[in-house]
C-alpha positions in Angstrom: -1.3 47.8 -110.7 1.2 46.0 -108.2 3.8 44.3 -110.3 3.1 40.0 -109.7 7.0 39.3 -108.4 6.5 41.9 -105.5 5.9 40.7 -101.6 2.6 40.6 -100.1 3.3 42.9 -97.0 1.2 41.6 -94.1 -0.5 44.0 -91.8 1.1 45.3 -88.8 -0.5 45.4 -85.1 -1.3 48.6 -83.3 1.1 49.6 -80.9 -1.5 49.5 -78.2 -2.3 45.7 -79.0 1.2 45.2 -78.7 1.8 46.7 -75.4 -1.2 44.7 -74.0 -0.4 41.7 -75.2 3.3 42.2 -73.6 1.8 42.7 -70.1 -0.5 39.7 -69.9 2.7 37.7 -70.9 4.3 39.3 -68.0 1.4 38.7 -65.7 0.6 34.8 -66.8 4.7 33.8 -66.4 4.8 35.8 -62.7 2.0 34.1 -61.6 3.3 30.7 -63.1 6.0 31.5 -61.7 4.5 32.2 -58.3 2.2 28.7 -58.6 5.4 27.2 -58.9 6.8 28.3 -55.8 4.0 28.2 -53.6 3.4 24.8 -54.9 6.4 24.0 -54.1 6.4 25.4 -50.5 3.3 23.6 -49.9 5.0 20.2 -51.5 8.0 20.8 -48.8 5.5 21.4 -46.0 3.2 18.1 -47.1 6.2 16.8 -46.8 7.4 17.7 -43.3 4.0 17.2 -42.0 4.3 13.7 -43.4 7.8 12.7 -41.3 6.7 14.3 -38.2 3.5 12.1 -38.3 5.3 9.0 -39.0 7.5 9.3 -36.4 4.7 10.3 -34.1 2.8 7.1 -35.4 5.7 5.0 -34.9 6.3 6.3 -31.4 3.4 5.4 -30.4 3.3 2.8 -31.5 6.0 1.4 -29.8 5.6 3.0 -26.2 1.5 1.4 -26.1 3.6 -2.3 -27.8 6.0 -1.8 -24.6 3.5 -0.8 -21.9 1.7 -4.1 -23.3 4.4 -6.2 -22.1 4.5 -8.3 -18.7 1.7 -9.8 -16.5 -1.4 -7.6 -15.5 -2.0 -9.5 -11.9 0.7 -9.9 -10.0 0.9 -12.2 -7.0 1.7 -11.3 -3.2 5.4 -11.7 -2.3 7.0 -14.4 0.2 7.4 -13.0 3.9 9.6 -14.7 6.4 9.6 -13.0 10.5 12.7 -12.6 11.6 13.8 -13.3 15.0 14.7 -10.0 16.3 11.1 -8.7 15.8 10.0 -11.4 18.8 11.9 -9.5 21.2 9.6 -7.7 23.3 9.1 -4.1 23.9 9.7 -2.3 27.2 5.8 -2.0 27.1 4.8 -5.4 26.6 1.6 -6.2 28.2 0.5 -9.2 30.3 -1.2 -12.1 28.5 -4.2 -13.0 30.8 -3.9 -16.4 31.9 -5.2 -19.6 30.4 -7.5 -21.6 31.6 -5.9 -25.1 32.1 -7.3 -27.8 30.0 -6.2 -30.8 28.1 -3.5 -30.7 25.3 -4.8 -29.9 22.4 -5.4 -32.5 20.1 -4.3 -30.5 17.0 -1.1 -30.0 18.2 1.3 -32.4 17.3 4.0 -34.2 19.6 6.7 -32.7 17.6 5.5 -28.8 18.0 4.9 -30.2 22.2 8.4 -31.5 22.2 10.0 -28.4 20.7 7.8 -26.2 22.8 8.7 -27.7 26.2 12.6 -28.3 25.0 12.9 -24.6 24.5 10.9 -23.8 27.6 13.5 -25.6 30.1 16.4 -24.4 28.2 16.0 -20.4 27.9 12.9 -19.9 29.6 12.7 -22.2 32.7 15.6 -20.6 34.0 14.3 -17.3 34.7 11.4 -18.5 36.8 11.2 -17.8 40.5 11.1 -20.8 42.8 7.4 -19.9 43.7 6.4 -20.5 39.9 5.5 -24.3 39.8 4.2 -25.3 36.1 3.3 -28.4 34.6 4.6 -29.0 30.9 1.1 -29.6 30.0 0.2 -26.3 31.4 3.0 -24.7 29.8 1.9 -26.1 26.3 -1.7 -25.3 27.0 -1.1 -21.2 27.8 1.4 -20.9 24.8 -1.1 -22.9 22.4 -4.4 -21.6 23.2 -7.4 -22.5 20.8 -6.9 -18.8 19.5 -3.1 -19.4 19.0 -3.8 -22.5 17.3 -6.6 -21.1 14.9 -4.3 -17.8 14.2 -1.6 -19.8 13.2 -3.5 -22.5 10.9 -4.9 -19.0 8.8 -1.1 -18.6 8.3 -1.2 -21.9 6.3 -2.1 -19.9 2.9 -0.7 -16.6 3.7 2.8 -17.5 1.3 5.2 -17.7 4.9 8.8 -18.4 4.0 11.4 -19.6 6.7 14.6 -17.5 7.1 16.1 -19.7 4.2 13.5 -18.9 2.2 11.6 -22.2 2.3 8.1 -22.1 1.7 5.9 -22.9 5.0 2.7 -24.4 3.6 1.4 -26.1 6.8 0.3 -24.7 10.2 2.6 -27.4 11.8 5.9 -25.8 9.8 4.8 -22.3 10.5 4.4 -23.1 14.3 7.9 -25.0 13.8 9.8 -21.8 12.5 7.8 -19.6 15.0 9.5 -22.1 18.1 13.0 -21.9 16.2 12.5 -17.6 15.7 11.7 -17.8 19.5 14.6 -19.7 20.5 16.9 -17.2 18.8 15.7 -14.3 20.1 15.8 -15.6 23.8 19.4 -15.3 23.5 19.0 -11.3 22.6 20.8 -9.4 25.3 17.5 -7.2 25.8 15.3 -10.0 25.4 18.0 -11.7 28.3 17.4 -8.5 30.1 13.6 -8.9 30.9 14.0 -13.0 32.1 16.7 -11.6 34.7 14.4 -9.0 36.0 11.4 -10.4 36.7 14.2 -13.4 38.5 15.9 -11.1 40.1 13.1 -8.9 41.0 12.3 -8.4 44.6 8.6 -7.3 46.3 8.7 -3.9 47.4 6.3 -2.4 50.2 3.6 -0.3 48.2 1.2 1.6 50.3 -1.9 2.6 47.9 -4.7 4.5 49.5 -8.2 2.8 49.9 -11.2 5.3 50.4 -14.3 3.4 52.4 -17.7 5.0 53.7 -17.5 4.5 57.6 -21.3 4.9 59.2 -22.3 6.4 63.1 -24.7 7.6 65.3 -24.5 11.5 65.9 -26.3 13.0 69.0 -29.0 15.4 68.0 -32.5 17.0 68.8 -35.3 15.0 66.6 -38.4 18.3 66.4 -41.1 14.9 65.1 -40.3 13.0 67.8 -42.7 11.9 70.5 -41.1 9.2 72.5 -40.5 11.3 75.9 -42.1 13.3 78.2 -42.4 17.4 77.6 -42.3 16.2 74.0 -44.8 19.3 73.4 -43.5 21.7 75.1 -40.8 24.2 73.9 -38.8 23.3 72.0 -40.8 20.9 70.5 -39.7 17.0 70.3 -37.0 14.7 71.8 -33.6 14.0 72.3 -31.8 11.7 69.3 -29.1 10.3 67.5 -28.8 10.1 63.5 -26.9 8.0 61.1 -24.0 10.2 59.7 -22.0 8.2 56.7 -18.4 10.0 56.3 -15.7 8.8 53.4 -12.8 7.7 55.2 -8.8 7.3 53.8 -7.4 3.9 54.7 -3.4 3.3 53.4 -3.1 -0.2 52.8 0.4 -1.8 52.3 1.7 -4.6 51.2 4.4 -6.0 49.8 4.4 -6.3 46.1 6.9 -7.3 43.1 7.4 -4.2 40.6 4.9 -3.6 38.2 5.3 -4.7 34.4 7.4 -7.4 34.6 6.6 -10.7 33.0 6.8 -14.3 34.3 8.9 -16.4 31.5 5.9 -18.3 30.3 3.8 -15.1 29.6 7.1 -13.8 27.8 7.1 -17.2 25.8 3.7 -16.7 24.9 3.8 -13.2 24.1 6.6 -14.1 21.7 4.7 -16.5 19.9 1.6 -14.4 19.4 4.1 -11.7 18.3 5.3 -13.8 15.3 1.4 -14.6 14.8 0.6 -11.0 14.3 3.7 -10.3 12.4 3.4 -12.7 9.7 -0.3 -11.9 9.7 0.7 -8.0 9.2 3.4 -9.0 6.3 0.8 -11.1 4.7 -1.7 -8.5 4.6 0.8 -5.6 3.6 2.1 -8.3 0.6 -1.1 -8.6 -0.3 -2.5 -5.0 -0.6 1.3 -4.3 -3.0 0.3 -6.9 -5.0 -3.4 -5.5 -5.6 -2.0 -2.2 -6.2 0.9 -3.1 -8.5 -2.4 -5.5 -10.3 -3.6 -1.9 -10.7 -1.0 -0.5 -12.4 -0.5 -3.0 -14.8 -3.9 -2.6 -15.7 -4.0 0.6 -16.4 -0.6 1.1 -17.8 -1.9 -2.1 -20.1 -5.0 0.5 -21.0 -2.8 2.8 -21.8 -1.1 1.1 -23.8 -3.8 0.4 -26.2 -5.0 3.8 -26.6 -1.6 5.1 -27.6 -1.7 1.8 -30.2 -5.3 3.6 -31.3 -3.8 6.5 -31.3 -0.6 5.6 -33.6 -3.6 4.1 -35.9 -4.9 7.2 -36.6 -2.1 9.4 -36.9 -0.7 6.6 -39.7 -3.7 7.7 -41.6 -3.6 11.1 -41.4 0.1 10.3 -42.7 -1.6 8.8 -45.5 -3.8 11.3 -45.8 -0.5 13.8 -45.8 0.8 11.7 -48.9 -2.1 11.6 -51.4 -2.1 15.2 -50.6 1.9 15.6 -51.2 1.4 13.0 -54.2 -1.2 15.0 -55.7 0.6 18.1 -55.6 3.7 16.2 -57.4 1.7 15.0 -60.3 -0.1 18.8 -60.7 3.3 20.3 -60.9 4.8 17.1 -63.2 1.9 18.0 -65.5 2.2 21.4 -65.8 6.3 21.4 -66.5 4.8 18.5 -69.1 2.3 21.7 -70.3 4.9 24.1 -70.8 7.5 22.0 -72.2 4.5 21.0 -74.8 3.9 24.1 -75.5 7.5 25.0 -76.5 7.7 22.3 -79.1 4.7 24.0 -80.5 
């Protein structure tokens, strides 16, 4: 019988229980340990992932907010013609000449008055002293209906002067057309082409002229019957024919040199020159405009898709952070596991 004051001895494992037991312990805190890391390798990467796409978001954000900025249409530019692009060309053709009628009525006395005033002074003095003009034919082949009509389109075509004063009427355009005119008379190469159609002289030009001259040629006719003997050998009559021939004819006479300009053509062609230029500017300001319209648009459209754009990467950032938030709460709840578990 065991004596009442002795231990109770408690029974011992088998060393094989032990040794098991020992290396699931090893296993479980290895791969807690490994949990650990990779959760916290994942937490880093959340993380990363996370910046990048908020700065990506707010990137975008602010390029599309800056490429929203500024008008969309933009409106054709003020042209002004300048006075040295009157001056003719060495090729300059010939206007072809006017009828003469009355003065227009839609030309004003002030546009007449400036016309003629600049006629006498820089033009007049070129002519030769065969060229006899009226003023009112001088006004009337510088101001044809077509000059008149070309330059009244011009009204809306957003002319400025050399100042850079608007021109809003045909009357002011037509103004600063005479005044552009009367400055570049006084170029030397504009100079240059009054003094040589003044100072020109006629020439003796010999052109050739080719003419079809007609006569009668002597012959034997076989079909004719008109004499006597006409049957007998050889059969028919004596005749003539009509022979045509092209003949070379050298005409001369005496001529001024070809290509130059009488002053009043030259006036004229300067004032349909500053027609056709402001015309030409108008249209080339006008096709920028369109095309820089264009390009606000679509830098405008995209714009807004790089705002649509930044919208969805902010929620995938979002996204990115209930993911990185629900990885923080796993691992605060299992240090708050183990540390339980300790007290235990």
């Amino acid at each position: 019988m065991s004596n009442d004051n002795s231990l109770e001895v408690l029974p011992s494992l088998p060393a094989s229980e032990k040794s098991g037991s020992q290396i699931l312990m090893r296993i479980s805190t290895k791969a807690a340990a490994l949990e650990k890391n990779l959760l916290a390798l994942l937490r880093y990467v959340a993380l990363l992932v996370a910046v990048m796409a908020l700065v990506g978001s707010l990137g975008f954000l602010a390029i599309g907010m800056v490429n929203q900025l500024g008008e969309t249409e933009v409106k054709p530019g003020k042209v002004a013609v300048q006075a040295n692009e009157l001056i003719p060309a060495q090729s300059a053709k010939s206007l072809p000449s006017a009828d003469i009628q009355p003065i227009k009525p839609s030309l004003d006395k002030a546009t007449k008055a400036k016309t003629l005033e600049i006629f006498r002074s820089r033009f007049k003095p070129s002519q030769r002293p065969d060229d006899k003009l009226t003023d009112d034919q001088v006004v009337d082949f510088i101001w044809t209906d077509s000059m008149l009509s070309s330059y009244a389109d011009l009204a809306t075509a957003g002319l400025t002067d050399a100042g850079g004063k608007d021109l809003t009427t045909a009357a002011a355009i037509m103004g600063d057309a005479l005044t552009a005119v009367d400055t570049a008379a006084q170029n030397p190469e504009f100079q240059k082409k009054l003094t040589a159609y003044r100072t020109a002289q006629k020439q003796n030009v010999c052109t050739d002229h080719f003419t079809i001259h007609s006569r009668l040629v002597p012959g034997w006719d076989s079909t004719a019957t008109n004499c006597e003997d006409w049957y007998k050998s050889p059969v028919g009559c004596a005749g003539t024919r009509l022979v045509e021939e092209p003949v070379t004819e050298k005409v001369c006479e005496m001529k001024f040199p070809e290509g130059l300009l009488s002053p009043v053509e030259q006036y004229a062609i300067a004032v349909a020159t500053y027609a056709e230029t402001a015309k030409h500017k108008s249209d080339d300001a006008k096709i920028q405009a369109q095309n820089k319209t264009s390009e606000n648009g679509l830098r405008k459209e995209m714009g807004k898709e790089r705002i649509q754009l930044a919208a969805e990467i902010f929620l995938g950032f979002l996204g990115i952070m209930f993911l990185y938030l629900f990885i923080a709460l796993e691992r605060h709840n299992r240090s708050l596991r183990l540390l339980i578990k300790e007290v235990k």
